[in-house]
PDB file of N, CA, C and O in Angstrom:
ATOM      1  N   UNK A   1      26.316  -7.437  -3.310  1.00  0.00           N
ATOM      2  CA  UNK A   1      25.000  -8.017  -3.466  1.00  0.00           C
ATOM      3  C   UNK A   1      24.813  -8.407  -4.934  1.00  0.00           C
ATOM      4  O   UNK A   1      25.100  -7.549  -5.769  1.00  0.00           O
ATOM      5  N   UNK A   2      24.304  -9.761  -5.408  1.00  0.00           N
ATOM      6  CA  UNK A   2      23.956 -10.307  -6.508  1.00  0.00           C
ATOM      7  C   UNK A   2      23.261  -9.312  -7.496  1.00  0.00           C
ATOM      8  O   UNK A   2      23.731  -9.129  -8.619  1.00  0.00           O
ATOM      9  N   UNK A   3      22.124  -8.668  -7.057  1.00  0.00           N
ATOM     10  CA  UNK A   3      20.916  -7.998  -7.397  1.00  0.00           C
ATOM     11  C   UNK A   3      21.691  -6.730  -8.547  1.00  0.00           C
ATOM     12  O   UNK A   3      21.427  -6.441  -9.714  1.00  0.00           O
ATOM     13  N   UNK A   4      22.844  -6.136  -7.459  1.00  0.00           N
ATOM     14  CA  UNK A   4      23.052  -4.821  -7.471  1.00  0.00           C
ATOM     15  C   UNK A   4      24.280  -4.757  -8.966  1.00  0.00           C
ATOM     16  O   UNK A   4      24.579  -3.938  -9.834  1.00  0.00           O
ATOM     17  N   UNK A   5      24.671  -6.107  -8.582  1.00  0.00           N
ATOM     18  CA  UNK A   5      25.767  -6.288  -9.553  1.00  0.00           C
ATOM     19  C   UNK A   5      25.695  -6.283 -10.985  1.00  0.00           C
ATOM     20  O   UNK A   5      26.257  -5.636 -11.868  1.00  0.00           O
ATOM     21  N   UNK A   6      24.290  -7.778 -10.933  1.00  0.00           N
ATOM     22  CA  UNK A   6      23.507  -7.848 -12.433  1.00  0.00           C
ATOM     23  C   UNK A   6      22.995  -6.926 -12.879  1.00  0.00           C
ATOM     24  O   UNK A   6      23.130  -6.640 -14.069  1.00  0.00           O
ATOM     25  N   UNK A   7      21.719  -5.673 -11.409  1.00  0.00           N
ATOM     26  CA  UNK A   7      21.091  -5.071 -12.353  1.00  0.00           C
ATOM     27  C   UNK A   7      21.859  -3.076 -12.315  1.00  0.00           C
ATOM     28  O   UNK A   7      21.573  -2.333 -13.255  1.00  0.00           O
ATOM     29  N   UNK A   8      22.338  -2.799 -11.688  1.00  0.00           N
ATOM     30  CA  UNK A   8      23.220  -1.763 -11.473  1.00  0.00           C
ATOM     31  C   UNK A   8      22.504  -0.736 -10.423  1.00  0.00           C
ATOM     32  O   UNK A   8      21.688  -1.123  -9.586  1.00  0.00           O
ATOM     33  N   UNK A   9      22.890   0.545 -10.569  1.00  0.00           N
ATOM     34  CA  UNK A   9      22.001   1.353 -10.120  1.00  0.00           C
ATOM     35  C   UNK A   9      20.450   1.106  -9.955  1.00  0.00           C
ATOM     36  O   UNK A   9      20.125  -0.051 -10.220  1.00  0.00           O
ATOM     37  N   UNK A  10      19.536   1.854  -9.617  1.00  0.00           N
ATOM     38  CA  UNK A  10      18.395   1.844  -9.457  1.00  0.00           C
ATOM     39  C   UNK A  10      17.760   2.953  -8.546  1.00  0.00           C
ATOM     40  O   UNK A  10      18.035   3.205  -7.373  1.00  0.00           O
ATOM     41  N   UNK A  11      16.530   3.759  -9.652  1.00  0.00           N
ATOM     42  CA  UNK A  11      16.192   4.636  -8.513  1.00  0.00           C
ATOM     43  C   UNK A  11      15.082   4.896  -8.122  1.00  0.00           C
ATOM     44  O   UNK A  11      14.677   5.987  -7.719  1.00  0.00           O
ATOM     45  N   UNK A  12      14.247   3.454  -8.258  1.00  0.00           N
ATOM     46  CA  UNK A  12      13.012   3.260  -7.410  1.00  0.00           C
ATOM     47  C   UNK A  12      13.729   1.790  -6.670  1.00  0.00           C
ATOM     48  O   UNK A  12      14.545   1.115  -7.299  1.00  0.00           O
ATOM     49  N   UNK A  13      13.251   1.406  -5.152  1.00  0.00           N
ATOM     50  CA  UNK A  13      13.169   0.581  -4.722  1.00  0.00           C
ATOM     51  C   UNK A  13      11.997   0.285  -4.378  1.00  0.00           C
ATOM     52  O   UNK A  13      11.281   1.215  -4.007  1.00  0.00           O
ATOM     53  N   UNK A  14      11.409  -1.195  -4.398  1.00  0.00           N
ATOM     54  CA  UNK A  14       9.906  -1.476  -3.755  1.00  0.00           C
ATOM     55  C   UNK A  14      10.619  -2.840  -3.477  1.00  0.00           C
ATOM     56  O   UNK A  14      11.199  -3.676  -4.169  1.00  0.00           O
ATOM     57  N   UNK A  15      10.178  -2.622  -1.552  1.00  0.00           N
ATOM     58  CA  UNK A  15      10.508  -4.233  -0.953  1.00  0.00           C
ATOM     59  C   UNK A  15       9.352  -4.828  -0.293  1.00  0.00           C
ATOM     60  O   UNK A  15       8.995  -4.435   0.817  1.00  0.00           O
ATOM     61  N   UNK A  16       8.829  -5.636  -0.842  1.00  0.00           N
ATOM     62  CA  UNK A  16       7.935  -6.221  -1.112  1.00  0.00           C
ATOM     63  C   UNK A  16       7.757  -7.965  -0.348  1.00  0.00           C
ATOM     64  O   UNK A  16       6.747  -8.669  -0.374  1.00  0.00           O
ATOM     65  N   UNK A  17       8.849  -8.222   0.163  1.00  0.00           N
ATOM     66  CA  UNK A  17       9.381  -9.539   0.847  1.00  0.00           C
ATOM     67  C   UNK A  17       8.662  -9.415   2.148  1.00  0.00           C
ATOM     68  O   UNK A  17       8.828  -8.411   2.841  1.00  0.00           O
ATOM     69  N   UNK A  18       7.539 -10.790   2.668  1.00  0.00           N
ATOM     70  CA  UNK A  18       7.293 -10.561   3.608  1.00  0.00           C
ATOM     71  C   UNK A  18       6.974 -12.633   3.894  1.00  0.00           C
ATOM     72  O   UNK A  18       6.268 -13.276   3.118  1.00  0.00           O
ATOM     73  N   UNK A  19       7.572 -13.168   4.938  1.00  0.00           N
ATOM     74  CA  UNK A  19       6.583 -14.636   5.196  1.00  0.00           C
ATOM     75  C   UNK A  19       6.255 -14.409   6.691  1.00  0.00           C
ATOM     76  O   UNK A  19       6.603 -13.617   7.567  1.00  0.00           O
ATOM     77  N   UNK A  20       5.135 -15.835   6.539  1.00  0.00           N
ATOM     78  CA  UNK A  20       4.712 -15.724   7.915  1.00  0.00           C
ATOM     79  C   UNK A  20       4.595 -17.539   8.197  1.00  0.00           C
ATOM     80  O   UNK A  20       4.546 -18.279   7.215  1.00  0.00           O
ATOM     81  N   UNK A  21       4.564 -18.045   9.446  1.00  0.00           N
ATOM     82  CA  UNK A  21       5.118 -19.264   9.858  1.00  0.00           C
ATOM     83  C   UNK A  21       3.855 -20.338   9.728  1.00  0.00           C
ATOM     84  O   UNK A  21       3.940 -21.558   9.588  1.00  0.00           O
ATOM     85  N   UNK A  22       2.472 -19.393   9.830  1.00  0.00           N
ATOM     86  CA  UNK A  22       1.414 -20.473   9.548  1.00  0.00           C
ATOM     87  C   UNK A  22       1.168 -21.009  10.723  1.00  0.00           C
ATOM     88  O   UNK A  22       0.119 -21.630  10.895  1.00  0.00           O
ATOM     89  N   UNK A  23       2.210 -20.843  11.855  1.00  0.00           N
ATOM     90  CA  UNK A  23       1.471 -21.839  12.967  1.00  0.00           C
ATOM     91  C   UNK A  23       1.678 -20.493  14.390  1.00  0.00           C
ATOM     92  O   UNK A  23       2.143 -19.365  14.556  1.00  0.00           O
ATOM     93  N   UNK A  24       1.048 -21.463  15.058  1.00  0.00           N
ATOM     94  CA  UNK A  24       0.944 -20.438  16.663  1.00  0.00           C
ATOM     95  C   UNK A  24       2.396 -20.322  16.910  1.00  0.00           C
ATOM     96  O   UNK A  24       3.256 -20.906  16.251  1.00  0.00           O
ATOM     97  N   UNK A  25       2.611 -19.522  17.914  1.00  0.00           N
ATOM     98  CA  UNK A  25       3.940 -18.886  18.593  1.00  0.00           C
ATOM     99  C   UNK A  25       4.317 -19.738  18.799  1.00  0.00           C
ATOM    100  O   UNK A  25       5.014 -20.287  17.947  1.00  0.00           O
ATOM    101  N   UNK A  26       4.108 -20.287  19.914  1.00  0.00           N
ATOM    102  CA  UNK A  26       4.878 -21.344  20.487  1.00  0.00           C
ATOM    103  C   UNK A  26       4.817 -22.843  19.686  1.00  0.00           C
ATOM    104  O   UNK A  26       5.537 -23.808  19.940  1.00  0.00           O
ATOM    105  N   UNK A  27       4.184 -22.798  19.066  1.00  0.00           N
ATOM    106  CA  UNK A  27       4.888 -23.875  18.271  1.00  0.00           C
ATOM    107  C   UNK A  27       5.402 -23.803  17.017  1.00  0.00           C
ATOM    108  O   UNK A  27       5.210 -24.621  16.118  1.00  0.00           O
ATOM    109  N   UNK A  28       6.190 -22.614  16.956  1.00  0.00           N
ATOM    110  CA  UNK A  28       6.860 -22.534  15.308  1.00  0.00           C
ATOM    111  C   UNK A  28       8.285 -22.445  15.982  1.00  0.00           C
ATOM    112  O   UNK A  28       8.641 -21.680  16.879  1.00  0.00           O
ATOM    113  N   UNK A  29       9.207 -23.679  15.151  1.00  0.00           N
ATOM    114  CA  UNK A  29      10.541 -23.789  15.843  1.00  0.00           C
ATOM    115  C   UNK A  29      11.405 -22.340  15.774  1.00  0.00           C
ATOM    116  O   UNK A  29      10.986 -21.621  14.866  1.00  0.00           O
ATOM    117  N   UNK A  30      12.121 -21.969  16.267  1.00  0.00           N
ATOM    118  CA  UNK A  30      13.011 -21.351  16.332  1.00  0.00           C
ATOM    119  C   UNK A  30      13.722 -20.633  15.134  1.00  0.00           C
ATOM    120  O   UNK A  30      13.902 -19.421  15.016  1.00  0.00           O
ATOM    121  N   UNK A  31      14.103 -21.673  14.233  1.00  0.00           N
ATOM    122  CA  UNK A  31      14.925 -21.504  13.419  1.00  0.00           C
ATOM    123  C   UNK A  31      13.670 -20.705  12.025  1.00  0.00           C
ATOM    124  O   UNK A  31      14.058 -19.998  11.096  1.00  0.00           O
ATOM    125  N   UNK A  32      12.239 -21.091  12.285  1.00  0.00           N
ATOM    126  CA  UNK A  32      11.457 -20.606  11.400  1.00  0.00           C
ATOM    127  C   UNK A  32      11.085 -18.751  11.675  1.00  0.00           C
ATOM    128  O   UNK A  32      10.857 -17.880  10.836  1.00  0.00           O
ATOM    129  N   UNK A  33      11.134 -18.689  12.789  1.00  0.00           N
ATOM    130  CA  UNK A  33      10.980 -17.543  13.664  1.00  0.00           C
ATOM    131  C   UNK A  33      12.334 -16.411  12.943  1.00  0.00           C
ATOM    132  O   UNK A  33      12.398 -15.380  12.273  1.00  0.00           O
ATOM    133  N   UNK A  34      13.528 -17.685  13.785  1.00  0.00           N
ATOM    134  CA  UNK A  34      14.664 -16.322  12.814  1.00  0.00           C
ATOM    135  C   UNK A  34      14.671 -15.959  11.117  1.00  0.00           C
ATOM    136  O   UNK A  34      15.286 -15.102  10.482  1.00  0.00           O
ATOM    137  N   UNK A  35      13.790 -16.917  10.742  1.00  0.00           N
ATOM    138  CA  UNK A  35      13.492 -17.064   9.040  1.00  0.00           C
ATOM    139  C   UNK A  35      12.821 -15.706   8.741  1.00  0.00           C
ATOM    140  O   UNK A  35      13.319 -14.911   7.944  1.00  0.00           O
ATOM    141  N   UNK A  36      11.585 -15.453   9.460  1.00  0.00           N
ATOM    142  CA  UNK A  36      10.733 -14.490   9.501  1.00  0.00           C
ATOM    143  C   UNK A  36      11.507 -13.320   9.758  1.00  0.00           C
ATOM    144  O   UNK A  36      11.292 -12.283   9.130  1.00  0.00           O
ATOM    145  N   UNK A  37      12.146 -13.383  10.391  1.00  0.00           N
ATOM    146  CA  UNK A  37      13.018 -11.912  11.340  1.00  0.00           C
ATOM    147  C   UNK A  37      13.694 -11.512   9.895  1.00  0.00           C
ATOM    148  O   UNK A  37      13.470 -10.483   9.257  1.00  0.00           O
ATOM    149  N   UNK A  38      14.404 -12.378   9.613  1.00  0.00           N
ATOM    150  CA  UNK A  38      14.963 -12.140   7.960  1.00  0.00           C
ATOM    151  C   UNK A  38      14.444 -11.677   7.089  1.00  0.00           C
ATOM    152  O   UNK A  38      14.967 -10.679   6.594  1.00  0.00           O
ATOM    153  N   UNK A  39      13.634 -12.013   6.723  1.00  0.00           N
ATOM    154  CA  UNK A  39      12.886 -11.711   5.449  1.00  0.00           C
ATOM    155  C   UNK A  39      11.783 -10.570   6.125  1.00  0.00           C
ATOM    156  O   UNK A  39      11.587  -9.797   5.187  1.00  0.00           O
ATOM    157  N   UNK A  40      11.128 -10.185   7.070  1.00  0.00           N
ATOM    158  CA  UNK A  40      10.168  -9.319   6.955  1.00  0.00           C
ATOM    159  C   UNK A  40      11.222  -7.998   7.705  1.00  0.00           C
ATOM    160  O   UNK A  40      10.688  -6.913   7.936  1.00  0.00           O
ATOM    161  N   UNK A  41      12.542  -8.186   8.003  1.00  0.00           N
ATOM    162  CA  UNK A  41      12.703  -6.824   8.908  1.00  0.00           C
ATOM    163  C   UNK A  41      14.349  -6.904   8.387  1.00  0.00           C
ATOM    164  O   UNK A  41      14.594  -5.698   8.424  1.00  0.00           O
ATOM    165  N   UNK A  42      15.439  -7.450   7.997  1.00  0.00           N
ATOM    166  CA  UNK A  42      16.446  -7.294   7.739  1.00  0.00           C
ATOM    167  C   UNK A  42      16.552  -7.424   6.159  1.00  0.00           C
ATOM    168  O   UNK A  42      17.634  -7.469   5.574  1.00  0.00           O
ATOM    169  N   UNK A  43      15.394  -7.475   5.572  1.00  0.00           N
ATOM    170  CA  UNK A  43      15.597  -7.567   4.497  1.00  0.00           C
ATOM    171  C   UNK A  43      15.517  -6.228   3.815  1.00  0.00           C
ATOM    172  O   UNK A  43      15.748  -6.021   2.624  1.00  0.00           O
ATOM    173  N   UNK A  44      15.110  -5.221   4.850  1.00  0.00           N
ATOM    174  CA  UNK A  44      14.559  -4.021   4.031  1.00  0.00           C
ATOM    175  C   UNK A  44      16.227  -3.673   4.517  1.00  0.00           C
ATOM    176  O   UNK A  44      16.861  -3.210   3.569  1.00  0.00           O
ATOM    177  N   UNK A  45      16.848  -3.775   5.491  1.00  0.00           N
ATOM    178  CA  UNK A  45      18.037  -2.988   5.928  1.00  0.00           C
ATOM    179  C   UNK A  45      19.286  -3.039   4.733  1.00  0.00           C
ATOM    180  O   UNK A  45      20.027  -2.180   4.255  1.00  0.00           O
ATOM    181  N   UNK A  46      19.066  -4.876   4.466  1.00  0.00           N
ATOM    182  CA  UNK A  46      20.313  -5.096   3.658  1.00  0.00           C
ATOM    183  C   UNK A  46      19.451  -4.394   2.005  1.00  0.00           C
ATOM    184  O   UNK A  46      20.105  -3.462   1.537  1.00  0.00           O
ATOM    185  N   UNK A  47      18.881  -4.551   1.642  1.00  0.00           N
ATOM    186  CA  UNK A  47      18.722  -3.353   0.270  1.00  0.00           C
ATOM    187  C   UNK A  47      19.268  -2.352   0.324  1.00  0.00           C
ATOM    188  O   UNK A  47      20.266  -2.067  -0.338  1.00  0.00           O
ATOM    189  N   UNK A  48      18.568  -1.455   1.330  1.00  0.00           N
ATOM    190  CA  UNK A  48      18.568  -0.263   0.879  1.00  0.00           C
ATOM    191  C   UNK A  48      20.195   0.146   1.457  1.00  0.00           C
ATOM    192  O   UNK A  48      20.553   1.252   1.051  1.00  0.00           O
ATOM    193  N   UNK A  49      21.283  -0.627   2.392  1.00  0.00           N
ATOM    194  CA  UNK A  49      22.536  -1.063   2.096  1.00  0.00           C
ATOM    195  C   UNK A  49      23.094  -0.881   0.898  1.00  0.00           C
ATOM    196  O   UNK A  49      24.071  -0.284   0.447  1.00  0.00           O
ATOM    197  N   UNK A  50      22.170  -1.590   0.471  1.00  0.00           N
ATOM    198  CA  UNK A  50      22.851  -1.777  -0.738  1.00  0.00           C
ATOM    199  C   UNK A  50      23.081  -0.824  -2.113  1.00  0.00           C
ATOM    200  O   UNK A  50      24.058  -0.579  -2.821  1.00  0.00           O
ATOM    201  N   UNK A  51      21.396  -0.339  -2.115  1.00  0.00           N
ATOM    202  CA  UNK A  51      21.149   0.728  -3.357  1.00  0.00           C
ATOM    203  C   UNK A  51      21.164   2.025  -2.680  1.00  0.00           C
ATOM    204  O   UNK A  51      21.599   2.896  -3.433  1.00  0.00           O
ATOM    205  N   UNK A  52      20.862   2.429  -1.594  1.00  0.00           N
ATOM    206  CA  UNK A  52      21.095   3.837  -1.399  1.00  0.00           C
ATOM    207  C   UNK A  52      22.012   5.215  -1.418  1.00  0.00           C
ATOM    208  O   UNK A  52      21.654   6.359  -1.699  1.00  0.00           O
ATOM    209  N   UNK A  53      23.354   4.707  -1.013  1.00  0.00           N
ATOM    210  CA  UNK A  53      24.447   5.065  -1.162  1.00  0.00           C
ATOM    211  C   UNK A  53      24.173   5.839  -2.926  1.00  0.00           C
ATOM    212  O   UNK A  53      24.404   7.043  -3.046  1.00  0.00           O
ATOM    213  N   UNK A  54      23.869   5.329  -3.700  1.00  0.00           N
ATOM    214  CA  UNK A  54      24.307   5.537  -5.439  1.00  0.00           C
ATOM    215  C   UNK A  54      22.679   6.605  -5.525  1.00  0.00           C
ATOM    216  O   UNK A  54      22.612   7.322  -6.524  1.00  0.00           O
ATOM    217  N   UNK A  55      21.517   6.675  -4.560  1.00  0.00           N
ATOM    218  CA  UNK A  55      20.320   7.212  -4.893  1.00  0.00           C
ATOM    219  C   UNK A  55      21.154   8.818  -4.041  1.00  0.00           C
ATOM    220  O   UNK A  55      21.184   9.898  -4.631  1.00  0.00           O
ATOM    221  N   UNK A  56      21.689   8.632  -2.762  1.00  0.00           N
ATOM    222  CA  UNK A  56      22.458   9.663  -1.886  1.00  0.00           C
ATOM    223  C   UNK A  56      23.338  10.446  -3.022  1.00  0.00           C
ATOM    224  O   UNK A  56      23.055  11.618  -3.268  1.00  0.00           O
ATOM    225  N   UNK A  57      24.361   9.820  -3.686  1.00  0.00           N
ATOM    226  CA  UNK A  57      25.284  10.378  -4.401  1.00  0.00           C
ATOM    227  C   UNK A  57      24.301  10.983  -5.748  1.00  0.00           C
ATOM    228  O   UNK A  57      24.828  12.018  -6.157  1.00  0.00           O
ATOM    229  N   UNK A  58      23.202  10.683  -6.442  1.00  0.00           N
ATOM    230  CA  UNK A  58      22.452  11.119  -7.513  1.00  0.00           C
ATOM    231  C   UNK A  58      21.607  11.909  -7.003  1.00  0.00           C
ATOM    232  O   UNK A  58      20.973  12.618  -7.784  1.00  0.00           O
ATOM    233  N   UNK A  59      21.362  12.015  -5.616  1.00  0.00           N
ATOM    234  CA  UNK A  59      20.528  13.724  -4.622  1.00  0.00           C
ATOM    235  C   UNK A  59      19.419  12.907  -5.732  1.00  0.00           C
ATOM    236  O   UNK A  59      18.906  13.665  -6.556  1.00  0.00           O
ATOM    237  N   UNK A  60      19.030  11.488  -5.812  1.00  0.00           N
ATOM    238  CA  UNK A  60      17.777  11.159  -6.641  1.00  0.00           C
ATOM    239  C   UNK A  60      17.119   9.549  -5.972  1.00  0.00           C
ATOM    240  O   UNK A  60      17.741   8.578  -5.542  1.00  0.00           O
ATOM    241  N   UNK A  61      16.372   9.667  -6.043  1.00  0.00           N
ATOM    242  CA  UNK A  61      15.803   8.231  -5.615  1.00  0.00           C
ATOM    243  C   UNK A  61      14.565   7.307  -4.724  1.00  0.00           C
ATOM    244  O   UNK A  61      14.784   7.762  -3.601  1.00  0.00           O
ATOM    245  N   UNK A  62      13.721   6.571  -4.583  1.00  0.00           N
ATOM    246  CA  UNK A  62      12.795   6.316  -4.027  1.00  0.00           C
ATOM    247  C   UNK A  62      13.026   5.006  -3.020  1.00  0.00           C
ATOM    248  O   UNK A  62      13.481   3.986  -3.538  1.00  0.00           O
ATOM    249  N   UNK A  63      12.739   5.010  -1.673  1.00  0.00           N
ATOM    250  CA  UNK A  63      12.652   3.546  -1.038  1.00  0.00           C
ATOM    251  C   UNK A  63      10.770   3.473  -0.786  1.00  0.00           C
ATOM    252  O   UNK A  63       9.972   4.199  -0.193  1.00  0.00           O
ATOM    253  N   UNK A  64      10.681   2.513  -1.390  1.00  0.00           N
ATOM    254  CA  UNK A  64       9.310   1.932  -0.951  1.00  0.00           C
ATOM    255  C   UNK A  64       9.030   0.753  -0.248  1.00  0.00           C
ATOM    256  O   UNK A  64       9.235  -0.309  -0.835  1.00  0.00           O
ATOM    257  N   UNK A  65       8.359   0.732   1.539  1.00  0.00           N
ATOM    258  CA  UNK A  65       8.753  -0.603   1.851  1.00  0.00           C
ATOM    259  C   UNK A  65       7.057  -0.783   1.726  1.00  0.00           C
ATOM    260  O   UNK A  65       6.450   0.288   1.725  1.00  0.00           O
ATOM    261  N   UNK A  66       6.267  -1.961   1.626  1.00  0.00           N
ATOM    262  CA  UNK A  66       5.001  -2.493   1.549  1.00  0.00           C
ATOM    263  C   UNK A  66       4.907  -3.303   2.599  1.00  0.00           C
ATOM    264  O   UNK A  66       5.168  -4.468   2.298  1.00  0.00           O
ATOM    265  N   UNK A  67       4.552  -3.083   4.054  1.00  0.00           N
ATOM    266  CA  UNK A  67       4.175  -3.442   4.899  1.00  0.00           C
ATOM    267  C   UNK A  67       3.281  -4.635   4.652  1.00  0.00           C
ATOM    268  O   UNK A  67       2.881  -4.816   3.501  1.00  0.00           O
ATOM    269  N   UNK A  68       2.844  -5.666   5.843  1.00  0.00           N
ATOM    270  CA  UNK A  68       1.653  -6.723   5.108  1.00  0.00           C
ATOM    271  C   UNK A  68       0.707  -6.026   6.205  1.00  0.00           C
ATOM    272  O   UNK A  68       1.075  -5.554   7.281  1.00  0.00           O
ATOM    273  N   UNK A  69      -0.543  -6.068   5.706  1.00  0.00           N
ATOM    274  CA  UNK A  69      -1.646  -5.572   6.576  1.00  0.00           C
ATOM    275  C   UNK A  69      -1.726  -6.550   7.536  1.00  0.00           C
ATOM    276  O   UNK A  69      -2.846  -6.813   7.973  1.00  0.00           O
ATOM    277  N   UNK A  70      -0.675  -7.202   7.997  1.00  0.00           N
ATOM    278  CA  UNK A  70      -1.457  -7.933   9.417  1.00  0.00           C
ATOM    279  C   UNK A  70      -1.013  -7.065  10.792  1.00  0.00           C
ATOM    280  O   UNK A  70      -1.365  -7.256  11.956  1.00  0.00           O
ATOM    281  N   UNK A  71      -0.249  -6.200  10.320  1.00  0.00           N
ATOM    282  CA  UNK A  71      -0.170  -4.757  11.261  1.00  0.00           C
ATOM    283  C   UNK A  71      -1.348  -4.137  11.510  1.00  0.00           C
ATOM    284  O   UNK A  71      -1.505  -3.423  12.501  1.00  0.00           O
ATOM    285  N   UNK A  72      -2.531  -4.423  10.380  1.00  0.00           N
ATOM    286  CA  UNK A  72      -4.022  -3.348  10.741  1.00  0.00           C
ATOM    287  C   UNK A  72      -4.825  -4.616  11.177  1.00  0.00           C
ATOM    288  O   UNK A  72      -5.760  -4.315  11.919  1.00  0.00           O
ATOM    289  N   UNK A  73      -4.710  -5.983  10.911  1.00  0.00           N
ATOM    290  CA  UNK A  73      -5.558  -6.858  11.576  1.00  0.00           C
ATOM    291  C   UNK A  73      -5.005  -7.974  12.065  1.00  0.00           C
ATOM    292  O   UNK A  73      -3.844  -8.309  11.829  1.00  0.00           O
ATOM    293  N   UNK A  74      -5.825  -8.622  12.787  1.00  0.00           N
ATOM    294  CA  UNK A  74      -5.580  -9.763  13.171  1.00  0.00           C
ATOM    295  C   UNK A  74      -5.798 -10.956  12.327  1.00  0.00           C
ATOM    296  O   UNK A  74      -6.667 -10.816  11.466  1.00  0.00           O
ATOM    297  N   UNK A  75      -5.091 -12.308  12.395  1.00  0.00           N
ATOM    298  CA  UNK A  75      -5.381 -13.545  11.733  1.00  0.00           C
ATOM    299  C   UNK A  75      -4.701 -15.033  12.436  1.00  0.00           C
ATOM    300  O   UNK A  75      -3.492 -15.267  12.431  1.00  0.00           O
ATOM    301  N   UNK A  76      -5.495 -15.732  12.883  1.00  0.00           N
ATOM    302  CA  UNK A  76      -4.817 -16.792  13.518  1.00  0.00           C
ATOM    303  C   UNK A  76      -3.227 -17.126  13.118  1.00  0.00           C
ATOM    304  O   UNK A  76      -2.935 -16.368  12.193  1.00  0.00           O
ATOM    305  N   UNK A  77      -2.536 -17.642  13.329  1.00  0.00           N
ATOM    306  CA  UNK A  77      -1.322 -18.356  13.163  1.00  0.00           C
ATOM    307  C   UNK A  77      -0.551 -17.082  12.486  1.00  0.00           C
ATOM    308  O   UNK A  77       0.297 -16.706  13.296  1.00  0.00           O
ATOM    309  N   UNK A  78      -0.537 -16.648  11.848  1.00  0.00           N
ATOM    310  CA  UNK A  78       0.446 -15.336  11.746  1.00  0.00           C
ATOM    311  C   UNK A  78       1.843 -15.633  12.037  1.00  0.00           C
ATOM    312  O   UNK A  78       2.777 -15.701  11.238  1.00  0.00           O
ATOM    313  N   UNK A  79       1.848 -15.808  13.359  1.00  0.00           N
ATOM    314  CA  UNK A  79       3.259 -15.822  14.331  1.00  0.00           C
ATOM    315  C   UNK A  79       4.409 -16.304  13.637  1.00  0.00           C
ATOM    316  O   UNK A  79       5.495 -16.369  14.213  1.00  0.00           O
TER     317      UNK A  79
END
């Protein structure tokens, strides 16, 4: 990973990455949908991939993920 290379270790994480498509379900293509899947749910997997291992081996370290509150409410187009 780019991140891990430039910045090294690390033993706070905060993932903070979240989009949303702006339009209704059924009409946000496909390919915007798997965009979303990326960035709001595989993005936390491939980090902490990445930095945890070195927080495991230092018995030291923090993952922080920041959810978007549209889990506590509702808002048109979201999807």
């Amino acid at each position: 990973m780019q991140v891990k290379r430039e910045v090294g270790d690390v033993s706070i994480l905060v993932n903070n990455a979240g989009i949303v498509t702006g339009k209704k379900f059924m009409d946000a293509p496909d390919s915007l949908i798997e965009k979303t899947m990326e960035v709001n749910t595989m993005a936390h997997f491939w980090t902490y991939k990445a930095f945890l291992p070195a927080m495991i081996a230092n018995n030291h370290g923090h993952l922080v993920s920041i959810a978007s509150s549209a889990g506590l409410i509702s808002c048109n187009g979201l999807a």
